[in-house]
VEXDREN-2710 file (C-alpha; in Angstrom, 1 decimal):
% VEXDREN-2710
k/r/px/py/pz
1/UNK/25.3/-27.6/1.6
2/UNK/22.5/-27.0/-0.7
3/UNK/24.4/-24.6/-2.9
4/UNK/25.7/-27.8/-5.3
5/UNK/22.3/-29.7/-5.1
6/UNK/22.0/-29.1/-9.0
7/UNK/25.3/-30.5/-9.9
8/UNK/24.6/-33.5/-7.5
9/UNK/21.1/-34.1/-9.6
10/UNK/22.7/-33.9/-12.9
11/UNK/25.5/-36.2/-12.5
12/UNK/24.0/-38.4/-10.1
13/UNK/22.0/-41.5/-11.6
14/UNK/18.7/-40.8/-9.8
15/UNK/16.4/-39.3/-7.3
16/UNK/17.5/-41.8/-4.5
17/UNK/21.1/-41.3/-4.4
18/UNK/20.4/-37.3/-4.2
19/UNK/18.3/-37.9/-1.1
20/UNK/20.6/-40.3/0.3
21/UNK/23.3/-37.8/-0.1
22/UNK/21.6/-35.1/1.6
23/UNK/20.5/-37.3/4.9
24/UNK/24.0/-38.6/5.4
25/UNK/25.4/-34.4/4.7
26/UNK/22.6/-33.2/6.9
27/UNK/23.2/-36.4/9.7
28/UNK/27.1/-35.4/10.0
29/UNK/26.1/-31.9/10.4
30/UNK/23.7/-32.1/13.3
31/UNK/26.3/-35.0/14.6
32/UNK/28.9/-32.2/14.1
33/UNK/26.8/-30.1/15.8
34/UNK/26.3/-31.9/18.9
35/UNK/29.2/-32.6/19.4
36/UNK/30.6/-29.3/19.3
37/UNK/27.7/-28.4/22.3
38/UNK/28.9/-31.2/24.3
39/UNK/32.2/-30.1/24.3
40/UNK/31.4/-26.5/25.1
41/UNK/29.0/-27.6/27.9
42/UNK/31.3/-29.8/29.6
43/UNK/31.7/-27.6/32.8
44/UNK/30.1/-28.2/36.0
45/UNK/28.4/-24.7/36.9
46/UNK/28.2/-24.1/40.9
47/UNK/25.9/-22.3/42.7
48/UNK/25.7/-18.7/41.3
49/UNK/26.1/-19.5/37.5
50/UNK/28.8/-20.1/35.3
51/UNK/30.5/-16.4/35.9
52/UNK/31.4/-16.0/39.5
53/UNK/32.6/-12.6/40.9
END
């Protein structure tokens, strides 16, 4: 994400629009992020844990 911060400071037209561009990347990420845990947690566990024998 940080790897084209240099090209987003030259051709951008200031200091604010570089910030704003890395909250907005960095909000969809954790959003992203998240998401992905809900989804992978979505499983009630019974008694015993999640891997029953």
């Amino acid at each position: 994400m940080y790897m084209r911060l240099g090209s987003v400071v030259g051709y951008s037209s200031g200091i604010f629009q570089v910030v704003l561009i890395i909250v907005f990347s960095h909000l969809i990420s954790v959003t992203t992020g998240l998401s992905v845990s809900s989804i992978a947690t979505d499983k009630k566990i019974d008694k015993g844990g999640f891997i029953t024998c």
